[in-house]
Backbone as ProteinMPNN parsed JSONL, in Angstrom:
{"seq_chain_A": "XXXXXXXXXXXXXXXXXXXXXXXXXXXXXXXXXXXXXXXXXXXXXXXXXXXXXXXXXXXXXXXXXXXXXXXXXXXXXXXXXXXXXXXXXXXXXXXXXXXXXXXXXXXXXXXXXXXXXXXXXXXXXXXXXXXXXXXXXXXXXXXXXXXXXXXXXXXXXXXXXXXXXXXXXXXXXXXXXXXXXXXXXXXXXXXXXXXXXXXXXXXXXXXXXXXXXXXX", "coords_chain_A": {"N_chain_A": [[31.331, 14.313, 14.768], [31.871, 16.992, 15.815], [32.911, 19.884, 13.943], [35.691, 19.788, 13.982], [38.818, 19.666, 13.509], [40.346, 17.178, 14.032], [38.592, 15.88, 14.866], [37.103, 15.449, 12.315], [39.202, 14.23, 10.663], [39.095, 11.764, 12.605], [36.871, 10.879, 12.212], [36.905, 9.978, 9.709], [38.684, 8.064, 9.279], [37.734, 5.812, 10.689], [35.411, 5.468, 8.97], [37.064, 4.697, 6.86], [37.643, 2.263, 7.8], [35.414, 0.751, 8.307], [33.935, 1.057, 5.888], [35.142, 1.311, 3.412], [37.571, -0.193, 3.091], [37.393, -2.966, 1.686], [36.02, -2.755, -0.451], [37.251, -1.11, -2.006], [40.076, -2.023, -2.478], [38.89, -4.423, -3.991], [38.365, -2.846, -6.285], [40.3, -2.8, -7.251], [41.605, -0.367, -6.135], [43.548, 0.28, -4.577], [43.898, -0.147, -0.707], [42.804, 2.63, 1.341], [44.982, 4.22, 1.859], [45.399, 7.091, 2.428], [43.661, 8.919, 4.348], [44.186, 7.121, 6.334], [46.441, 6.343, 7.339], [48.102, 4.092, 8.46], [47.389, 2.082, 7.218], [49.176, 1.661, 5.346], [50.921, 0.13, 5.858], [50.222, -2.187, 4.548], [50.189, -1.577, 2.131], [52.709, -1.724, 1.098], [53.359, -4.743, 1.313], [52.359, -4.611, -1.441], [54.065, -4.934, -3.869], [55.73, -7.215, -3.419], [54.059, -9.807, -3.287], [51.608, -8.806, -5.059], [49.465, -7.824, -4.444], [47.172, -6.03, -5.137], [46.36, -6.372, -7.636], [45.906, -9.205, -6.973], [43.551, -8.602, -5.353], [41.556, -7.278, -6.981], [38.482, -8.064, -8.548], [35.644, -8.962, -10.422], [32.32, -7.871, -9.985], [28.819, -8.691, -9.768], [27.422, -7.407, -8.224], [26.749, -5.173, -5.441], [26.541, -5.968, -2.315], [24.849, -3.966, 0.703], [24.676, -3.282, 3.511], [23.319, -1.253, 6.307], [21.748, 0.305, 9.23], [22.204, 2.545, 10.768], [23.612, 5.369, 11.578], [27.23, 6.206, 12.239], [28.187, 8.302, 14.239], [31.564, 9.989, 15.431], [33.699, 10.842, 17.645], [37.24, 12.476, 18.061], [39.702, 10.41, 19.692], [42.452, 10.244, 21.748], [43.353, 8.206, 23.297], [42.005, 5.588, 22.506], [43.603, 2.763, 20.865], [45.556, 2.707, 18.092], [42.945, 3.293, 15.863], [41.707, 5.781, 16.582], [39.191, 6.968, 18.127], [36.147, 7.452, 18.982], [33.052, 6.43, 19.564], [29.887, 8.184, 19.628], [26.938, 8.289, 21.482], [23.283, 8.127, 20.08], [21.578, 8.322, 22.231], [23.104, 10.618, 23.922], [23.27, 12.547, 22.202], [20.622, 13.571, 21.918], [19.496, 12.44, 19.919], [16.805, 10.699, 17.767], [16.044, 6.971, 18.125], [16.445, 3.62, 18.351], [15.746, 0.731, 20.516], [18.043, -0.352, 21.11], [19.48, 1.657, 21.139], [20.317, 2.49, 17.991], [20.844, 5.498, 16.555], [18.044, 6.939, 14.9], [18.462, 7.714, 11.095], [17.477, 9.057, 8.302], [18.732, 10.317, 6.194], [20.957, 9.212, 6.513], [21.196, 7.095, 5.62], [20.781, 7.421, 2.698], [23.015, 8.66, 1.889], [25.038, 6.84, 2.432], [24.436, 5.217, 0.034], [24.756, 6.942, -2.102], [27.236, 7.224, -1.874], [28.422, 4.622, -2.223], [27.578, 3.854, -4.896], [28.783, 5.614, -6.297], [31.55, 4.586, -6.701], [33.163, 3.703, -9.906], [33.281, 1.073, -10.732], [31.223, -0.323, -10.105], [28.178, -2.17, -10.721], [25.439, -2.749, -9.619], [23.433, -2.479, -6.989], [22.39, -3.459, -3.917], [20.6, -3.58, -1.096], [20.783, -5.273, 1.612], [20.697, -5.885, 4.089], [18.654, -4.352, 6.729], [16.864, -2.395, 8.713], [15.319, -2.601, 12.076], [15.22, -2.479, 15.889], [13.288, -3.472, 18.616], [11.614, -3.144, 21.929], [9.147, -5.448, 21.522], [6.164, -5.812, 22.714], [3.491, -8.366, 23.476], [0.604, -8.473, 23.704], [-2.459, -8.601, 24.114], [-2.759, -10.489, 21.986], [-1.757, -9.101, 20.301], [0.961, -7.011, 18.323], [1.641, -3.899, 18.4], [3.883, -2.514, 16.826], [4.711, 0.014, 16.22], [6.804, 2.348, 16.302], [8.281, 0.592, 14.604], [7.246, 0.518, 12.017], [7.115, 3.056, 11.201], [10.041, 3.71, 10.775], [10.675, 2.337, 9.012], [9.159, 3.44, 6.581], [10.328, 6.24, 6.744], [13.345, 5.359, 6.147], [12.593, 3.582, 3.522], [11.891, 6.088, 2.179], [13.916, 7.465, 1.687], [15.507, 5.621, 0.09], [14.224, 5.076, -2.057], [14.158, 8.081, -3.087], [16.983, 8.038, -3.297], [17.196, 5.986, -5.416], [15.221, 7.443, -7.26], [16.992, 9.29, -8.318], [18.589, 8.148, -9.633], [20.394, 6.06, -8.51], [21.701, 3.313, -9.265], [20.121, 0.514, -7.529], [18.848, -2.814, -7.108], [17.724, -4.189, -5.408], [15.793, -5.009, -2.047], [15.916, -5.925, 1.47], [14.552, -6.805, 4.257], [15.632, -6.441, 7.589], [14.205, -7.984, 9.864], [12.523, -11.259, 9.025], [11.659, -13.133, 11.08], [11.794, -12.316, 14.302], [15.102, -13.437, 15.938], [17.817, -15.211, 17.35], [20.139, -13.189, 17.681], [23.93, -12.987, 17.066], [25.573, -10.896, 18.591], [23.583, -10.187, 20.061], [21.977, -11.606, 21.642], [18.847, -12.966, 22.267], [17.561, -10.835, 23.161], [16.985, -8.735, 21.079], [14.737, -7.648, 19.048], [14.075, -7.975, 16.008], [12.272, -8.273, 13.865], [9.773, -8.948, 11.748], [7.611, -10.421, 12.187], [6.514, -11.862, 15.462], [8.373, -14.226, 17.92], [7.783, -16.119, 20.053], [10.009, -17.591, 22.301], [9.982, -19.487, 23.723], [7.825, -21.236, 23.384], [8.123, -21.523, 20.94], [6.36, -20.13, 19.205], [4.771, -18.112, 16.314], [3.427, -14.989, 15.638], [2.368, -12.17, 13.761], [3.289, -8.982, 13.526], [1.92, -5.913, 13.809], [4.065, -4.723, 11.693], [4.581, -6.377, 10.134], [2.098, -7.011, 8.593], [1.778, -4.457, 7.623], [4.139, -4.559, 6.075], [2.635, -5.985, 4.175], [0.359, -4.614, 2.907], [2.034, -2.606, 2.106], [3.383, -3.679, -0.007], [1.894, -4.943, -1.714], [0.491, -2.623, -2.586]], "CA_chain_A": [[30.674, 14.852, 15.972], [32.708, 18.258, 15.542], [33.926, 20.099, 12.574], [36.986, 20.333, 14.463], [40.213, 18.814, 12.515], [40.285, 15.915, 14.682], [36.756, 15.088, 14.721], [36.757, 14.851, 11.041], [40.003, 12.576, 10.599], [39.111, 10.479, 13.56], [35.382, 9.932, 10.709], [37.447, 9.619, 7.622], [39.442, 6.084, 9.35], [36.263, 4.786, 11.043], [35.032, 5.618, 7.106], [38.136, 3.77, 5.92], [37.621, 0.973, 8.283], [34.402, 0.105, 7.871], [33.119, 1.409, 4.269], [36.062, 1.403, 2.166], [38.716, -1.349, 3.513], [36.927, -3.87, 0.977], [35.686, -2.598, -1.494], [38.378, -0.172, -2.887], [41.006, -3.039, -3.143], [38.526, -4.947, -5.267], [38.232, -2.373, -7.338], [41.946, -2.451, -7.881], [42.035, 1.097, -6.417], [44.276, -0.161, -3.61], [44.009, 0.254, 0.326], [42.784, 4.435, 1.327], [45.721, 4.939, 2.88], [45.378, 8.616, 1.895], [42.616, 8.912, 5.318], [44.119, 6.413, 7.187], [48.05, 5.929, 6.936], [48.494, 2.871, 8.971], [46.958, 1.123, 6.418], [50.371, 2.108, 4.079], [51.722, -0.789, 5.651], [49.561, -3.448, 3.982], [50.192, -1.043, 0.832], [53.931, -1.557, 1.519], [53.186, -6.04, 0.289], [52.319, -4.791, -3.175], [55.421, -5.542, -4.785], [56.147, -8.62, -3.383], [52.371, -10.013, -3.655], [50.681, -8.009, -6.191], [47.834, -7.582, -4.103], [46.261, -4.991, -6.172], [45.985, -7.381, -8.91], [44.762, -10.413, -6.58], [42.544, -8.236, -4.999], [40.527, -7.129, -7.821], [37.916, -8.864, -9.503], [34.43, -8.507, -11.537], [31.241, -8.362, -9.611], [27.49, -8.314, -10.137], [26.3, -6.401, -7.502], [27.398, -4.808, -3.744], [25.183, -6.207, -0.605], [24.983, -2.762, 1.225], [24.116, -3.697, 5.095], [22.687, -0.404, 6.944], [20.975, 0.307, 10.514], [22.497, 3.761, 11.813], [25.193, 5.992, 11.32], [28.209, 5.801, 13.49], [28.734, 9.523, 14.681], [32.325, 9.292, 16.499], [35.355, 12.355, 17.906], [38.912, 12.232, 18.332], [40.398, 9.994, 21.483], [44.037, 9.481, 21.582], [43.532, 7.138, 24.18], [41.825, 4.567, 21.968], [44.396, 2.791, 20.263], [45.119, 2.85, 16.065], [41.694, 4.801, 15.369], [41.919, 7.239, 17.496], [38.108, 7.694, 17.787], [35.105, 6.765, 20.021], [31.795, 6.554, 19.21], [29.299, 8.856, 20.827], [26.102, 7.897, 21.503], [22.65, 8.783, 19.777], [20.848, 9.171, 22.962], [23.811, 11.546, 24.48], [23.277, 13.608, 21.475], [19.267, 13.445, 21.853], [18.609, 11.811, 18.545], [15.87, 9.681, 17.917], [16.92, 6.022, 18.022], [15.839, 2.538, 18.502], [15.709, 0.414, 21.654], [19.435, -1.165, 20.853], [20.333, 2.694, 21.004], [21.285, 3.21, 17.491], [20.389, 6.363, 15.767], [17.521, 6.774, 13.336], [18.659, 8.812, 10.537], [17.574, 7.976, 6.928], [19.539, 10.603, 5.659], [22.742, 8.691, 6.471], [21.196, 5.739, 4.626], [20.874, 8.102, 1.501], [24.887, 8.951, 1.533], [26.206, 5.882, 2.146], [23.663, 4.53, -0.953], [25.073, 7.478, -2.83], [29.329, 6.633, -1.417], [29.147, 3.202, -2.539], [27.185, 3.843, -6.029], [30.223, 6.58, -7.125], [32.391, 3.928, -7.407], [33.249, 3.147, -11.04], [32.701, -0.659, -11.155], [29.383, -0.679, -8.743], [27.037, -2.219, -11.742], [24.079, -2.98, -8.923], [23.423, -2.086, -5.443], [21.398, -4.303, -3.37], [20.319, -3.564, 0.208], [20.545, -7.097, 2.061], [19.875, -5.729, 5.808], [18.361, -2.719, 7.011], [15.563, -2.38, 9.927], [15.326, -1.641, 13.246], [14.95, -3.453, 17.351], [12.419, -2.736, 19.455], [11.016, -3.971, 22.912], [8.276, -5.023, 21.165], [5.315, -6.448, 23.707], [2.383, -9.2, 22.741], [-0.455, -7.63, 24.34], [-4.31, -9.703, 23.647], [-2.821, -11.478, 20.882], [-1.047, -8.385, 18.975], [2.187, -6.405, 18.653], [1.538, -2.788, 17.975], [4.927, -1.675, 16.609], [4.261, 1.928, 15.053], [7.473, 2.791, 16.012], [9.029, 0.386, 13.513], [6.895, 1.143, 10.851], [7.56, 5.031, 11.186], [11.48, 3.555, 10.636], [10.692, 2.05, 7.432], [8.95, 4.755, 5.979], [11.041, 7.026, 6.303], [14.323, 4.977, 5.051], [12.199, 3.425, 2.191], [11.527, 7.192, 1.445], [15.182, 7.578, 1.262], [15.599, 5.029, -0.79], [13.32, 6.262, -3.411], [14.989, 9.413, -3.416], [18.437, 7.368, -4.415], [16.292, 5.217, -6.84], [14.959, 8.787, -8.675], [18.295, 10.365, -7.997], [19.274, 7.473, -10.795], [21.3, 5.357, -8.248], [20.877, 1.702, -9.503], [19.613, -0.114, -6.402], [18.038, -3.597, -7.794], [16.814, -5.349, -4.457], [16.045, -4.225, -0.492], [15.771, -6.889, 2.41], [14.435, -6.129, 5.474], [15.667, -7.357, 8.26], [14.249, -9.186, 9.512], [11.075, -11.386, 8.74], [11.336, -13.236, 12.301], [12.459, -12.363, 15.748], [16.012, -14.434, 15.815], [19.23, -15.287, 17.809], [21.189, -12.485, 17.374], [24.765, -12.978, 16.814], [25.744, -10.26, 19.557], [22.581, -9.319, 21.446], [20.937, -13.064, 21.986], [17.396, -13.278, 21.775], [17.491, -9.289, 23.16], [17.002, -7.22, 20.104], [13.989, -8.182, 18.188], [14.015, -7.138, 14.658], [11.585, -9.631, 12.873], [8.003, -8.262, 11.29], [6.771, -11.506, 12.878], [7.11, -11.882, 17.073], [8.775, -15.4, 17.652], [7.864, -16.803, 20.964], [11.338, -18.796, 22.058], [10.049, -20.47, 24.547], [6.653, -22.06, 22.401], [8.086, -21.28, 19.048], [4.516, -19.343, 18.098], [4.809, -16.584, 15.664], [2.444, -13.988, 15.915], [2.926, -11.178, 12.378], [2.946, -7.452, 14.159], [1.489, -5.196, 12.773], [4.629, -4.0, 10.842], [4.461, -7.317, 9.092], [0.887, -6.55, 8.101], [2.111, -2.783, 6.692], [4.856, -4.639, 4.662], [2.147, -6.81, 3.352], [-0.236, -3.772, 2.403], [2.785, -1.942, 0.904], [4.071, -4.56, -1.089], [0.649, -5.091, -2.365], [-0.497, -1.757, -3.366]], "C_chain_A": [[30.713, 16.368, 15.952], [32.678, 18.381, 13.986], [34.868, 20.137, 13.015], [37.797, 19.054, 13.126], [40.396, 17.446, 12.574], [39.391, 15.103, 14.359], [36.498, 14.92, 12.964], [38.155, 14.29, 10.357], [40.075, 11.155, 11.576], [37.053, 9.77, 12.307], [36.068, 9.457, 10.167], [38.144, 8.13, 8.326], [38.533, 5.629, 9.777], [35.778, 4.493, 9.407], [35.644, 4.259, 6.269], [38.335, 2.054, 6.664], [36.472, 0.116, 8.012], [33.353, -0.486, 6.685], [34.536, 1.023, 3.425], [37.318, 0.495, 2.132], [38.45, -2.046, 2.413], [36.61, -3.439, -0.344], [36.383, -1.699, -2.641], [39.637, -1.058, -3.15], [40.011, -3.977, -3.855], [37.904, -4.205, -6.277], [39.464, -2.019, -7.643], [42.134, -1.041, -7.65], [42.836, 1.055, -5.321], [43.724, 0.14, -1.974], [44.01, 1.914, 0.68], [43.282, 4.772, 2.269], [45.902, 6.708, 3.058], [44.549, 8.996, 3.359], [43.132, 8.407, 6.329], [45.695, 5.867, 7.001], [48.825, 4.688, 7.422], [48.811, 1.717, 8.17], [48.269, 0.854, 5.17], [51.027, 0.405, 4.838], [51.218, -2.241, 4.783], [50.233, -2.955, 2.51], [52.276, -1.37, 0.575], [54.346, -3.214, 0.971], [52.753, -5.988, -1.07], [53.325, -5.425, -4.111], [55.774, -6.855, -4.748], [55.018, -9.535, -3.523], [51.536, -9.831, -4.399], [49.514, -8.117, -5.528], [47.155, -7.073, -4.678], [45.784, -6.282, -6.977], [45.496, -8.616, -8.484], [43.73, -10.007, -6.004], [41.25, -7.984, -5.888], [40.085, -7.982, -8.531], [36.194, -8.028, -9.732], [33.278, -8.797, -10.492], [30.302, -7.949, -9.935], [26.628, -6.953, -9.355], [27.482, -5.929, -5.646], [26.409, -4.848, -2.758], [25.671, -5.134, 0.248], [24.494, -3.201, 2.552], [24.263, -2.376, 6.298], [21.335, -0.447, 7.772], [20.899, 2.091, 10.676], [23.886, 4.352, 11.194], [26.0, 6.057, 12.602], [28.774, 7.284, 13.173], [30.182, 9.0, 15.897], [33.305, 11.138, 16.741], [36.601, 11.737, 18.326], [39.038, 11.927, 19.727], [41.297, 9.562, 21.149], [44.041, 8.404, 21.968], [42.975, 5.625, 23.494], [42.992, 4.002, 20.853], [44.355, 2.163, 18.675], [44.586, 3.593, 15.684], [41.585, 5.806, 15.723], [40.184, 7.701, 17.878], [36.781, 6.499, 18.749], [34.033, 7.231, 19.485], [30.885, 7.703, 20.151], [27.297, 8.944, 20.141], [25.025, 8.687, 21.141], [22.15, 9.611, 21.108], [21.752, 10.202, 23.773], [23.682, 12.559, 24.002], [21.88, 14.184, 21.308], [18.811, 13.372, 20.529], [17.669, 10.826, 19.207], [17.143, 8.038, 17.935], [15.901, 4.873, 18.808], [16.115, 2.031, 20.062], [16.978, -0.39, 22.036], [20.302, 0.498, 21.001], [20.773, 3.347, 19.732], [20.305, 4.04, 16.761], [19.41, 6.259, 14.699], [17.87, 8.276, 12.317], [18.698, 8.322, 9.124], [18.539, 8.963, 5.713], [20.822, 10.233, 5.31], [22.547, 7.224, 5.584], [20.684, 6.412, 3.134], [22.444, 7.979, 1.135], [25.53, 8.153, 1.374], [25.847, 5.224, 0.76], [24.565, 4.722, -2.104], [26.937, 7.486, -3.044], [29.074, 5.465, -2.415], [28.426, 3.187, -4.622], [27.585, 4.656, -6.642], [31.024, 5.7, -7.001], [32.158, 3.558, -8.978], [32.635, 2.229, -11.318], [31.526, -0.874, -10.431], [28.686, -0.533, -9.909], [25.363, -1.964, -10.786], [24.491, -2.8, -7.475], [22.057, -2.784, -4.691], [21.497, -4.131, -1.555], [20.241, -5.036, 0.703], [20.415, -6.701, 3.226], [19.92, -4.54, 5.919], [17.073, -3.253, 8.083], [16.264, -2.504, 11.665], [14.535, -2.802, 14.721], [14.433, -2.307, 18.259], [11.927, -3.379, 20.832], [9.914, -4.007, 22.848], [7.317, -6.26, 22.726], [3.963, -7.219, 22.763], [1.323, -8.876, 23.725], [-2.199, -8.163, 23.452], [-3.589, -9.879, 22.207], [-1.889, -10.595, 19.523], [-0.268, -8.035, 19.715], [1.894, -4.964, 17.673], [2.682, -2.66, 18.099], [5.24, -0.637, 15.715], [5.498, 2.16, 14.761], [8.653, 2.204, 14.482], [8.414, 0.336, 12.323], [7.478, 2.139, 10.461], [8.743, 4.512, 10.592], [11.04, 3.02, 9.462], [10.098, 2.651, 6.542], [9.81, 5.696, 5.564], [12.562, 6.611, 5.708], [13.947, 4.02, 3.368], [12.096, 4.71, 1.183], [12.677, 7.604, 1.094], [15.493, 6.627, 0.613], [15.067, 5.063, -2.284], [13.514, 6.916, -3.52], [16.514, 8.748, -4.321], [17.613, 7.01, -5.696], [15.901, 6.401, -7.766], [16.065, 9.389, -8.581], [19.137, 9.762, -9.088], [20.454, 6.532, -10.309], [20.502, 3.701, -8.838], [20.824, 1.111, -8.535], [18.542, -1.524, -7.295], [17.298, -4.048, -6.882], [16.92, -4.121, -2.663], [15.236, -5.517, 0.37], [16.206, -6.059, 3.758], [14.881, -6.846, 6.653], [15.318, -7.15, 9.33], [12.989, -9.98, 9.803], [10.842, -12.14, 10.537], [12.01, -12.858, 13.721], [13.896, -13.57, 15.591], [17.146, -14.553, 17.199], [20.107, -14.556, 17.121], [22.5, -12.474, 17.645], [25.212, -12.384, 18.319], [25.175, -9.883, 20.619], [21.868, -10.428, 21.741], [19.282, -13.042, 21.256], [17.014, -11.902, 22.61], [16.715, -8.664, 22.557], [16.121, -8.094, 19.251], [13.93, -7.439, 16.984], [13.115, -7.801, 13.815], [10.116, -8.308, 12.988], [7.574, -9.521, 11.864], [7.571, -11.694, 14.353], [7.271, -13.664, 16.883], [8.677, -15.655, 19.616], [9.095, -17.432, 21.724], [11.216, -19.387, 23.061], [8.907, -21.925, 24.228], [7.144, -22.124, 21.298], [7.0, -20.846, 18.211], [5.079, -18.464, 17.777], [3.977, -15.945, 15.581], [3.275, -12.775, 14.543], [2.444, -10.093, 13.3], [2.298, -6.717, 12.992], [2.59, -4.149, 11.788], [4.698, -4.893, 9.973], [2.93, -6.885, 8.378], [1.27, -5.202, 7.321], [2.929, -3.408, 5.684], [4.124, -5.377, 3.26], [1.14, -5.734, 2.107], [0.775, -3.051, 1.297], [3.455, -2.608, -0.173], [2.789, -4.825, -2.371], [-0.053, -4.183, -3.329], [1.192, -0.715, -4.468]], "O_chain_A": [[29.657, 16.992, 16.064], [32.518, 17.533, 13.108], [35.489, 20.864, 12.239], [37.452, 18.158, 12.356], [40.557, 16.664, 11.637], [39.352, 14.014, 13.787], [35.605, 14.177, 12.556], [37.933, 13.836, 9.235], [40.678, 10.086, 11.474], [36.519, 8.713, 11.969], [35.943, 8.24, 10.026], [37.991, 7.104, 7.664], [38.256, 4.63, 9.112], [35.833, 3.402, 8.839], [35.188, 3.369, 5.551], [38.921, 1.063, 6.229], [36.542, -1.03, 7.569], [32.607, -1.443, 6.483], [34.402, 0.027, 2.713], [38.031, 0.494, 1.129], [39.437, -1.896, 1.693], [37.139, -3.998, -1.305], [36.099, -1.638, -3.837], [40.268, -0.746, -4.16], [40.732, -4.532, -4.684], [37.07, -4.68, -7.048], [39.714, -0.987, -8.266], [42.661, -0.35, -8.521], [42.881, 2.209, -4.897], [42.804, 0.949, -2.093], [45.022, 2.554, 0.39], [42.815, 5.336, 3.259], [46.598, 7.272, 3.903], [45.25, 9.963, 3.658], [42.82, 8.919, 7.404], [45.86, 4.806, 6.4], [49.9, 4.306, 6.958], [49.697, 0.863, 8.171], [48.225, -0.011, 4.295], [51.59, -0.365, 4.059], [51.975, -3.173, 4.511], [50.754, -3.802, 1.783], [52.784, -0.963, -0.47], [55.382, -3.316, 0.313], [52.72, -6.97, -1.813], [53.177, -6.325, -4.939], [56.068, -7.557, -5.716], [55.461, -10.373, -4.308], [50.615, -10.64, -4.517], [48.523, -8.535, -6.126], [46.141, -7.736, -4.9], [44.81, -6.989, -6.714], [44.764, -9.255, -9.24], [42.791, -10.801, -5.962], [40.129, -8.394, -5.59], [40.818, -8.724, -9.185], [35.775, -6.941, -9.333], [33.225, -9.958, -10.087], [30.354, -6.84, -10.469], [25.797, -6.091, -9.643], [28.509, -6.358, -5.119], [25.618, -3.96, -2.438], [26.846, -5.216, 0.608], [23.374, -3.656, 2.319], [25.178, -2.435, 7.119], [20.255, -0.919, 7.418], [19.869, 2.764, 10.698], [24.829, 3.865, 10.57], [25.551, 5.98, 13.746], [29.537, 7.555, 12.246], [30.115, 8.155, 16.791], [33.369, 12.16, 16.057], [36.798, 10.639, 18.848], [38.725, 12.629, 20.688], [41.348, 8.615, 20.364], [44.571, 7.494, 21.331], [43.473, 4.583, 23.918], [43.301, 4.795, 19.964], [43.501, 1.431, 18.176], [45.083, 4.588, 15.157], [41.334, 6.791, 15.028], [39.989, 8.916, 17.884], [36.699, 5.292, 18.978], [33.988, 8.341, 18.956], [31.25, 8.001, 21.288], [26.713, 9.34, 19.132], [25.118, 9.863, 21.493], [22.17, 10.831, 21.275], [21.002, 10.842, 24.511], [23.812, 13.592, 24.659], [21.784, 15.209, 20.633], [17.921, 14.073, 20.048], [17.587, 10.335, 20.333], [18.367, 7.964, 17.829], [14.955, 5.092, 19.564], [16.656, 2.825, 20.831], [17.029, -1.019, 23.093], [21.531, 0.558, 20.977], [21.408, 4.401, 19.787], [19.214, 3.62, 16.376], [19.688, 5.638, 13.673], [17.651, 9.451, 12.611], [19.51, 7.511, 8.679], [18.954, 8.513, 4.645], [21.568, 10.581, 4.394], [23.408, 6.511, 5.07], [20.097, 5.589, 2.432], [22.921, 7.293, 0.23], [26.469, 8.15, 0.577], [26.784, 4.658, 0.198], [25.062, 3.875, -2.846], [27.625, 7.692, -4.044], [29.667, 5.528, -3.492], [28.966, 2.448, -5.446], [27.013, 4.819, -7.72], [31.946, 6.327, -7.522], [31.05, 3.141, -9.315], [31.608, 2.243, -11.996], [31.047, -2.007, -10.375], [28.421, 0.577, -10.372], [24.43, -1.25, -11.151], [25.599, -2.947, -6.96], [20.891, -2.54, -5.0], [22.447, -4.571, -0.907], [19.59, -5.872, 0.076], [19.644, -7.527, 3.715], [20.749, -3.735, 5.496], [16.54, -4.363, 8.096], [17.408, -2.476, 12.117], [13.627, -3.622, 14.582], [14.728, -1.148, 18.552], [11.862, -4.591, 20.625], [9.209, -3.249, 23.514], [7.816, -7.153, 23.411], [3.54, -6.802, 21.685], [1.61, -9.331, 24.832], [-2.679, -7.92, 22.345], [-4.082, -9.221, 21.291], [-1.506, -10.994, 18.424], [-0.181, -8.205, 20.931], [1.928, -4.981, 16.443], [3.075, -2.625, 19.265], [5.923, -0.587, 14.692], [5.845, 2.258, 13.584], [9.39, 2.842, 13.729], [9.179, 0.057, 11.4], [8.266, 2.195, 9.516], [8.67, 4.884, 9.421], [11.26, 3.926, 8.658], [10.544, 2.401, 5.422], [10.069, 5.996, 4.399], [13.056, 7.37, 4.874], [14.714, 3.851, 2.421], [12.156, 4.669, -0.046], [12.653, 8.233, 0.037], [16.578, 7.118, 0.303], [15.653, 5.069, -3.367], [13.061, 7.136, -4.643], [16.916, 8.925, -5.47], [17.467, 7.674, -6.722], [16.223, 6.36, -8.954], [15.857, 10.533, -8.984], [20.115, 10.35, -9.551], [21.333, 6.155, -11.083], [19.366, 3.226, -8.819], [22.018, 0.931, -8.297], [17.602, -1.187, -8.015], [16.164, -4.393, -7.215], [17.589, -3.15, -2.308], [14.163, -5.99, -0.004], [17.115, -5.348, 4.186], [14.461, -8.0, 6.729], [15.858, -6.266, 9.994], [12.293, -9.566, 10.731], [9.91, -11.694, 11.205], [13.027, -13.512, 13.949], [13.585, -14.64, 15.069], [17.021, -13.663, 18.04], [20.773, -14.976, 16.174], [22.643, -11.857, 18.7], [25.248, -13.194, 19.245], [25.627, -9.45, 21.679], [20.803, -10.091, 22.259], [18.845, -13.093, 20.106], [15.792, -11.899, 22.755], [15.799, -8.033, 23.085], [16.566, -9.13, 18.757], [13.723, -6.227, 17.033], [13.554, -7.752, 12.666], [9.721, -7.414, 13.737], [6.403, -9.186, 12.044], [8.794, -11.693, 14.494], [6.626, -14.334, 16.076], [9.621, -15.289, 20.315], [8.739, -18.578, 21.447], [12.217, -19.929, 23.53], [9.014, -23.093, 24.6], [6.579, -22.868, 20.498], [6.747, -21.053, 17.024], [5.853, -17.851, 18.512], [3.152, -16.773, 15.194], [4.493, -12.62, 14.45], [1.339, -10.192, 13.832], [2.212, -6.883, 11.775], [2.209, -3.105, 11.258], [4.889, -4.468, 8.833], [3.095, -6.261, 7.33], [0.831, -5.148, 6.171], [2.733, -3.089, 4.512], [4.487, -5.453, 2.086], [1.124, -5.911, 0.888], [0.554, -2.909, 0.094], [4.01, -2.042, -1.114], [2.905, -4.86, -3.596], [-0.763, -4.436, -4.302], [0.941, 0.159, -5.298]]}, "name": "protein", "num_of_chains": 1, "seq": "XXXXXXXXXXXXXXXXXXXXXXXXXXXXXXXXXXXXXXXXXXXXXXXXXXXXXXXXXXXXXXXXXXXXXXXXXXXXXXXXXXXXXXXXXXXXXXXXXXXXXXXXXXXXXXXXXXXXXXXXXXXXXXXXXXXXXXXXXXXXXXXXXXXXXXXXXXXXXXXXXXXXXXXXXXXXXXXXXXXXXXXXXXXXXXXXXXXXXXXXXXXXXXXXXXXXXXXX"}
């Protein structure tokens, strides 16, 4: 949020909680308690466990799952992390209708974080895209704005891709309107509108753009 001192060790454990918990013990590089010192106590069952050594193993590829970046600052009062999120629209970023930030720069860095690991042979996007309150209006769904959003993080993605990151696959998500996990039938993210009370699908017109760009 800050450069202050705070504000950039209350990032680095959100960092270490979210990005790097997983994937740095299966690369046998242990738990980054170095960021996040709590974590020393997990590092603290090595000996008696060999975690390191059950943790690591051989994989093909890393499913990368990006929306938004999580800007956050130092709060004591939250407890462990120390760190609260702070919201796009507080900060007057752009941002979707779920609130979170569009910024395809931050889906460049993390592309470029997780494809400096050593063992990262392949990098595969498996969710990315964007919720909108989209409306069915004579029979269509003009959603520009989520076009515009895949433009510009496909264009960041093609920047990794010539930048020489190996990226093999990218899945958008998501092809229909669904039951979302956390937000119900809320947060539409589908290139096709899903009715849920008929079950009709109707393709928006960002499904139609993925069809043109896939095409040409």
């Amino acid at each position: 949020y800050t450069q202050s001192d705070n504000d950039i060790l209350a990032a680095k454990r959100v960092d270490s909680l979210m990005n790097r918990l997983f994937i740095e013990p299966a690369q046998g590089l242990g738990f980054p308690t170095a960021d996040w010192d709590v974590l020393e106590k997990f590092q603290i069952e090595y000996g008696t466990w060999r975690l390191n050594d059950r943790m690591k193993f051989d994989f093909d590829f890393i499913g990368l799952q990006n929306y938004f970046p999580l800007t956050v600052k130092f709060n004591a009062f939250i407890p462990v992390i120390q760190a609260w999120e702070v919201k796009a629209k507080s900060r007057k970023k752009p941002h979707t209708s779920m609130g979170w930030e569009i910024n395809a720069n931050s889906f460049y860095n993390i592309i470029k974080q997780f494809a400096a690991y050593p063992n990262v042979k392949n990098l595969m996007i498996t969710e990315n895209g964007a919720a909108y309150h989209d409306k069915l209006v004579n029979g269509s769904i003009v959603d520009t704005e989520r076009i515009e959003y895949f433009e510009l993080y496909l264009a960041a993605l093609l920047k990794a891709k010539n930048d020489g990151l190996n990226i093999t696959g990218y899945m958008a998500w998501t092809l229909m309107d669904n039951f979302e996990w956390a937000e119900g039938f809320n947060a539409r993210f589908g290139l096709v509108h899903t009715d849920f009370k008929t079950l009709k699908r109707t393709i928006k017109y960002s499904g139609y753009w993925w069809q043109e760009f896939l095409r040409n």
